[in-house]
SEKETOR-826031 format. One record per atom (N, C-alpha, C, CB): x, y, z negated. Coordinates in nm, 2 decimals. Each point is the difference from the previous one (the first is absolute). Glycine has a CB too. Layout:
<recs>
      u      v      w
      X      Y      Z
...
</recs>
This chain:
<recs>
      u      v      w
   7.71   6.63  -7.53
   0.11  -0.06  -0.06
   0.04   0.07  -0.13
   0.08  -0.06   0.23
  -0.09   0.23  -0.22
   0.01   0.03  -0.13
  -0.07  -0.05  -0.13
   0.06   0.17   0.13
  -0.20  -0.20  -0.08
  -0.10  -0.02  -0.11
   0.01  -0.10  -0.10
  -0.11   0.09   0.15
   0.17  -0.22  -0.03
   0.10  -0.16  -0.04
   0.12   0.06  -0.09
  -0.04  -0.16   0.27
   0.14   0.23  -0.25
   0.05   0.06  -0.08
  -0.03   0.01  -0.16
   0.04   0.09   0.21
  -0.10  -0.01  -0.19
  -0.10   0.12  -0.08
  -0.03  -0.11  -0.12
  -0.14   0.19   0.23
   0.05  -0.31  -0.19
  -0.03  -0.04  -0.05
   0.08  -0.13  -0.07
  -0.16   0.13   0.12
   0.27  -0.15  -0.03
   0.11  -0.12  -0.10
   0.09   0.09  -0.06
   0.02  -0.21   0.16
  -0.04   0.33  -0.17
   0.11   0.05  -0.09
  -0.06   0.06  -0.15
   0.16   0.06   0.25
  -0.30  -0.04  -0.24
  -0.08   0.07  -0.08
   0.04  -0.07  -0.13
  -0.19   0.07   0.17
   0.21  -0.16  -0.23
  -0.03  -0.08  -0.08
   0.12   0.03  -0.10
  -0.16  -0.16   0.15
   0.24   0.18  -0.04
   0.19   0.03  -0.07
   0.00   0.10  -0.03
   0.14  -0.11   0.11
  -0.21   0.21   0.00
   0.02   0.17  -0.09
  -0.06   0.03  -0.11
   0.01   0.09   0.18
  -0.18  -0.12  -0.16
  -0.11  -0.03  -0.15
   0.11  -0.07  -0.11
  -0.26  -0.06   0.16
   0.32  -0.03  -0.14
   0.06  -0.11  -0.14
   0.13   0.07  -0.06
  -0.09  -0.25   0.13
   0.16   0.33  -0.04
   0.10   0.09  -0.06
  -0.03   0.14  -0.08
   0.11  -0.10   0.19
  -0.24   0.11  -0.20
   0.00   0.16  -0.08
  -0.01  -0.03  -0.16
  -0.15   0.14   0.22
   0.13  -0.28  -0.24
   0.00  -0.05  -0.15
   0.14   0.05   0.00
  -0.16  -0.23  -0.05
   0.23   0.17   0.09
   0.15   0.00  -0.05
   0.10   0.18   0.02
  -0.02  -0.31   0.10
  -0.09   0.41  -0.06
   0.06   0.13   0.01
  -0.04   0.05  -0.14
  -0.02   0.05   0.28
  -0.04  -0.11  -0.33
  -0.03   0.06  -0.15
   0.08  -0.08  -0.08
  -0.24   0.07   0.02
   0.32  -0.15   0.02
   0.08  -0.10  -0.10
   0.13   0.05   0.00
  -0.12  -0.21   0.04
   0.20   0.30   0.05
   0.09   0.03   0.07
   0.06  -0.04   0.13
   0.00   0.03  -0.19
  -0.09  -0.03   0.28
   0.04  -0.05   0.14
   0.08   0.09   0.08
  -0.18  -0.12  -0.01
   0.16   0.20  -0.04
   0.10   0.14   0.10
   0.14  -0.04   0.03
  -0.12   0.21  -0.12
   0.17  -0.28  -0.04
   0.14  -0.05   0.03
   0.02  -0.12   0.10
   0.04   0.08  -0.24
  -0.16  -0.16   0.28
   0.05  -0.06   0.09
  -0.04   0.06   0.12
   0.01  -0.17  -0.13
  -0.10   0.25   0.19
  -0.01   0.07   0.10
   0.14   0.04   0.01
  -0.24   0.06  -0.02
   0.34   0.05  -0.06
   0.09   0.07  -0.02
   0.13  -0.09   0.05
  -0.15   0.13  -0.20
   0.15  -0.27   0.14
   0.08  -0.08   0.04
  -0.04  -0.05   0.17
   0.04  -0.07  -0.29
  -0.11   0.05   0.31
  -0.05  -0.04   0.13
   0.02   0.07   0.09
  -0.12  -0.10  -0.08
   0.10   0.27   0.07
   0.05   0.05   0.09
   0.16   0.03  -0.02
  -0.24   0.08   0.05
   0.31  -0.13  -0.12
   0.11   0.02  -0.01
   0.08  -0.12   0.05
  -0.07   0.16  -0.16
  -0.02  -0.27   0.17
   0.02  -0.14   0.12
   0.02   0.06   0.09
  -0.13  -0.18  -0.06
   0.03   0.22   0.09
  -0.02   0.00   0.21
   0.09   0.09   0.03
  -0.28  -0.01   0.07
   0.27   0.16  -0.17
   0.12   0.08   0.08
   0.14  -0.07   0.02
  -0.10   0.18  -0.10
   0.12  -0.24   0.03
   0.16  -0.07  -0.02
   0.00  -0.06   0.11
   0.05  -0.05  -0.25
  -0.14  -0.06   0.23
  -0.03  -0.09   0.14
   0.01   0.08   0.14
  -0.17  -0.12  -0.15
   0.10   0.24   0.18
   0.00   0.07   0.13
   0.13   0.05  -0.02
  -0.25   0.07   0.05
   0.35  -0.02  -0.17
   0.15   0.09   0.00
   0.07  -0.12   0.06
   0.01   0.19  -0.23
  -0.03  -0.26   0.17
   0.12  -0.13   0.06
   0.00  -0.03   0.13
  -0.02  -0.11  -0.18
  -0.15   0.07   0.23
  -0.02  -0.03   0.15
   0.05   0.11   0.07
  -0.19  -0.12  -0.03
   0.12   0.23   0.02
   0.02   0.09   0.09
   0.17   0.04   0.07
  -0.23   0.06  -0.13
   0.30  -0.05  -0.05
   0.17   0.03   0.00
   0.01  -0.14   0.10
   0.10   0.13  -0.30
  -0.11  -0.26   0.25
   0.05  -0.11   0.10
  -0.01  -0.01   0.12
  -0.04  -0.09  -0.14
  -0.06   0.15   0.18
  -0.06  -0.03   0.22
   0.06   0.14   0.00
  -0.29  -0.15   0.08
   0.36   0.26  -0.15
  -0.01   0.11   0.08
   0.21  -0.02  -0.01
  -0.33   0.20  -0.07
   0.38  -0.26   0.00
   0.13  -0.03  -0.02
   0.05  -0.15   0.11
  -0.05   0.13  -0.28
  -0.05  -0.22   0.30
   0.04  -0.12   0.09
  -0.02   0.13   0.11
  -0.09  -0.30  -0.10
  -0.03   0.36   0.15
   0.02   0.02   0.13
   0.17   0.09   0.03
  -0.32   0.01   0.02
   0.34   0.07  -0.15
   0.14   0.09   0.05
   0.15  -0.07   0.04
  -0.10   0.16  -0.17
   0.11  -0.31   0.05
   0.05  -0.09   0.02
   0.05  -0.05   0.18
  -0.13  -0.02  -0.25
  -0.02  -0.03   0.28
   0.00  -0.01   0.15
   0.05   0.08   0.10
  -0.16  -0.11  -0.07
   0.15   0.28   0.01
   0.03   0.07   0.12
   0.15  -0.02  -0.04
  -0.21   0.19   0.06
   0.27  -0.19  -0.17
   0.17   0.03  -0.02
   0.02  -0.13   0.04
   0.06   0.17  -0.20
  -0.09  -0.29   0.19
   0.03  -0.15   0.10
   0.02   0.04   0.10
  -0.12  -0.15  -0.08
   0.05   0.25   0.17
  -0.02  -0.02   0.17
   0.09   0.08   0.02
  -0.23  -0.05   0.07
   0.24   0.17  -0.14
   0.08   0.11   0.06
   0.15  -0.06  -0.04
  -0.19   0.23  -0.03
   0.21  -0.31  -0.04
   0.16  -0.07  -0.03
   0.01  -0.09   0.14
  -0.01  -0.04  -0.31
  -0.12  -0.03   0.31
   0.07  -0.10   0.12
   0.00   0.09   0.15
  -0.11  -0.26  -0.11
   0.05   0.35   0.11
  -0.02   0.08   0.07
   0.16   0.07   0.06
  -0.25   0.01  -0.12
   0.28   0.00   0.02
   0.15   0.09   0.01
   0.10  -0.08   0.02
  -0.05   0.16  -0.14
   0.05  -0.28   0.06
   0.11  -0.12   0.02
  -0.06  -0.04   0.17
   0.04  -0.12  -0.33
  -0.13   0.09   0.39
  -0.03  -0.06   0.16
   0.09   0.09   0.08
  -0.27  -0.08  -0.01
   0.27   0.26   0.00
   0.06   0.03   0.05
   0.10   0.04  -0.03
  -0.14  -0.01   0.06
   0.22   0.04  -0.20
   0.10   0.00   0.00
   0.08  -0.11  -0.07
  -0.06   0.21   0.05
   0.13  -0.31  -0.03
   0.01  -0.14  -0.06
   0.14  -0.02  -0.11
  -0.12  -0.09   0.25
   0.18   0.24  -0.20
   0.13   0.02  -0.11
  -0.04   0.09  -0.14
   0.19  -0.01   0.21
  -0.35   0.05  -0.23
  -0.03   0.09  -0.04
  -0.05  -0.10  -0.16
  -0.05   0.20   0.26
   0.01  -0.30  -0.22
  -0.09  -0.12  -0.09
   0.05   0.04  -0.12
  -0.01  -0.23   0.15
   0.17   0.15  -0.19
  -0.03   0.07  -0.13
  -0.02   0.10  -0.07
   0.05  -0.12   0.03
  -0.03   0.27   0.02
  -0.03   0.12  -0.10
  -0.10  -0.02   0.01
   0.13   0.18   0.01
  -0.27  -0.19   0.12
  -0.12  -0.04   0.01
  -0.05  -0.08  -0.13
   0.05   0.01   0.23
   0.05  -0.12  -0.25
  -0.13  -0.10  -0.07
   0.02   0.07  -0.18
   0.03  -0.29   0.19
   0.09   0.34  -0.17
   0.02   0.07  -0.16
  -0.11   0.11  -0.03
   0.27  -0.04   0.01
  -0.23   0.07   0.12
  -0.12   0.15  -0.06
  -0.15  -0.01  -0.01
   0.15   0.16   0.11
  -0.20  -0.29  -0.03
  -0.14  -0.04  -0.01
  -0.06  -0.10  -0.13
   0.05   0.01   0.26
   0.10  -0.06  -0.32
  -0.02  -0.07  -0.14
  -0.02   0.08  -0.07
   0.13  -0.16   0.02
  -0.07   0.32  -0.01
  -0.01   0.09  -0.11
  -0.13   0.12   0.03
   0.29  -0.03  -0.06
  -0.35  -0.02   0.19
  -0.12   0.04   0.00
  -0.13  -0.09  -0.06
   0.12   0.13   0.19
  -0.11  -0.25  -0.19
  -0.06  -0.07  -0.04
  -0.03   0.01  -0.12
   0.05  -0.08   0.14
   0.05   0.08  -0.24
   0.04  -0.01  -0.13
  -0.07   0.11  -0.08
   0.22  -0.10   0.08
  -0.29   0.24   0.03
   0.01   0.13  -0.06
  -0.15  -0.06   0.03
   0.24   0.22   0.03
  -0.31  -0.24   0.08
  -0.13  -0.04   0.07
  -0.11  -0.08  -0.11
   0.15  -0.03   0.26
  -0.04  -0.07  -0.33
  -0.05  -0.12  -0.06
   0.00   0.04  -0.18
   0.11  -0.17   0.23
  -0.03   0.30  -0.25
  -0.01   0.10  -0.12
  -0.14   0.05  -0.08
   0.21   0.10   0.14
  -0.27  -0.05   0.02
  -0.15   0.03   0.00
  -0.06  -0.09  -0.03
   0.01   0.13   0.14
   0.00  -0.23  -0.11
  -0.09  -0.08   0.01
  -0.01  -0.09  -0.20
   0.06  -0.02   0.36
   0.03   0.04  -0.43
   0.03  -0.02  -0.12
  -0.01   0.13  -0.09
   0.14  -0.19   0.10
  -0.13   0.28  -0.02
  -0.05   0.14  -0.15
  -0.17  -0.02   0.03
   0.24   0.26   0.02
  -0.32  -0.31   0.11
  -0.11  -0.05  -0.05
  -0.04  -0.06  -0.05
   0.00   0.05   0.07
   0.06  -0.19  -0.10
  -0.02  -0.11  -0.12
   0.02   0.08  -0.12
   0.10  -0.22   0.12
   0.01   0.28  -0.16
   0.02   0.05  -0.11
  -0.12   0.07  -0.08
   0.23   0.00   0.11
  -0.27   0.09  -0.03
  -0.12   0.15   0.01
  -0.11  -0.13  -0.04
   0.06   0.26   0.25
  -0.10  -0.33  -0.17
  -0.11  -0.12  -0.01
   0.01  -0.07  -0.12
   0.00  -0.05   0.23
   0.13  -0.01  -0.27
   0.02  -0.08  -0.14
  -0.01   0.12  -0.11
   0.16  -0.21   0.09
  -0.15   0.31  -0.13
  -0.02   0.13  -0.07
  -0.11  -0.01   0.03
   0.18   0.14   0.00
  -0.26  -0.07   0.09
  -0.18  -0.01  -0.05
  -0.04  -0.10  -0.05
  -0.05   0.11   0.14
   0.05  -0.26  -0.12
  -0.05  -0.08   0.00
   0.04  -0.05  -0.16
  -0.02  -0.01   0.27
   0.11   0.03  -0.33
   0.11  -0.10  -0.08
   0.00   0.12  -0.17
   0.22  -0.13   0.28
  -0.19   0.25  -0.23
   0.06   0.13  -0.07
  -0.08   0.16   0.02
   0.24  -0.15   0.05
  -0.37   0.11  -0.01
  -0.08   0.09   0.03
   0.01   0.11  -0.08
  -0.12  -0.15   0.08
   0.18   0.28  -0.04
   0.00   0.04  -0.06
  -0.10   0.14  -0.04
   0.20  -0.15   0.05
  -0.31   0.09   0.04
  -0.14   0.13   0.00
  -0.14  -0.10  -0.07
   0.08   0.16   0.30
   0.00  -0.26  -0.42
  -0.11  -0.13  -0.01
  -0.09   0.05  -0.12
   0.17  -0.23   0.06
  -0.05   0.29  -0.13
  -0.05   0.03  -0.16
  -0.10   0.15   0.04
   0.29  -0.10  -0.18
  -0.24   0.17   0.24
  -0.04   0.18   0.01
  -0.18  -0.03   0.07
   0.32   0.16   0.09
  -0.30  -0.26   0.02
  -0.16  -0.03   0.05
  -0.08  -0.03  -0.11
   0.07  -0.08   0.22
  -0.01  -0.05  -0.32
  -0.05  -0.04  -0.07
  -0.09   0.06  -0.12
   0.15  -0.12   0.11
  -0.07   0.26  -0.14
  -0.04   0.07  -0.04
  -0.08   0.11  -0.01
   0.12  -0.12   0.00
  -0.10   0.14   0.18
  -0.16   0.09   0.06
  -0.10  -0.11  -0.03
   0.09   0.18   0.23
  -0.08  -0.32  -0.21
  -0.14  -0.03   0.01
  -0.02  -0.08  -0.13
  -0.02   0.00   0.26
   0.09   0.08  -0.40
  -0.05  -0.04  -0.10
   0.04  -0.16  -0.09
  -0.16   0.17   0.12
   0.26  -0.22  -0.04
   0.06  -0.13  -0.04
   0.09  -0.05  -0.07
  -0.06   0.00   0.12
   0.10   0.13  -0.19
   0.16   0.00  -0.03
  -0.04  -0.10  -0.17
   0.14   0.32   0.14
</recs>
């Protein structure tokens, strides 16, 4: 299976090294500066829904048993959320800055002679 691999991908790696003498680094440079954003966002998103869910349960949790307690409950779980769902936007932010406002674009560019 690797070899099937090996061999449908050969052609794309061979056909990209024209373009590393043209300046391709900057799009390598940009590309991994896709995916990271891509994994900051994902990762911040599934690791912020799951906390979400625990402050959901532990709210209804508290309101089942105590039923005069609901609303400080639901206030203080809105303002946990609010803080939960914070995270999850200073990683868009960090992500749109690499991706948008790079600010390590020019200094690489210039180790590898592009400036």
């Amino acid at each position: 299976m690797s070899m099937v691999m090996f061999l449908a991908f050969a052609g794309l790696a061979l056909a990209s090294e024209g373009d590393v003498a043209k300046g391709g680094h900057v799009g390598m440079l940009m590309a991994a500066a896709l995916l990271a954003a891509g994994l900051a966002v994902g990762i911040a998103a599934s690791g912020c829904g799951v906390g979400m869910g625990h402050c959901a349960r532990g709210c209804l949790e508290g309101t089942a048993r105590n039923p005069e307690l609901a609303g400080k409950l639901t206030v203080t779980m809105f303002i946990g959320l609010a803080l939960i769902e914070s995270l999850t936007i200073y990683a868009l932010v960090i992500a749109l800055i690499a991706l948008y406002a790079n600010p390590l674009l020019p200094k690489l560019m210039g180790i590898f002679g592009l400036s």
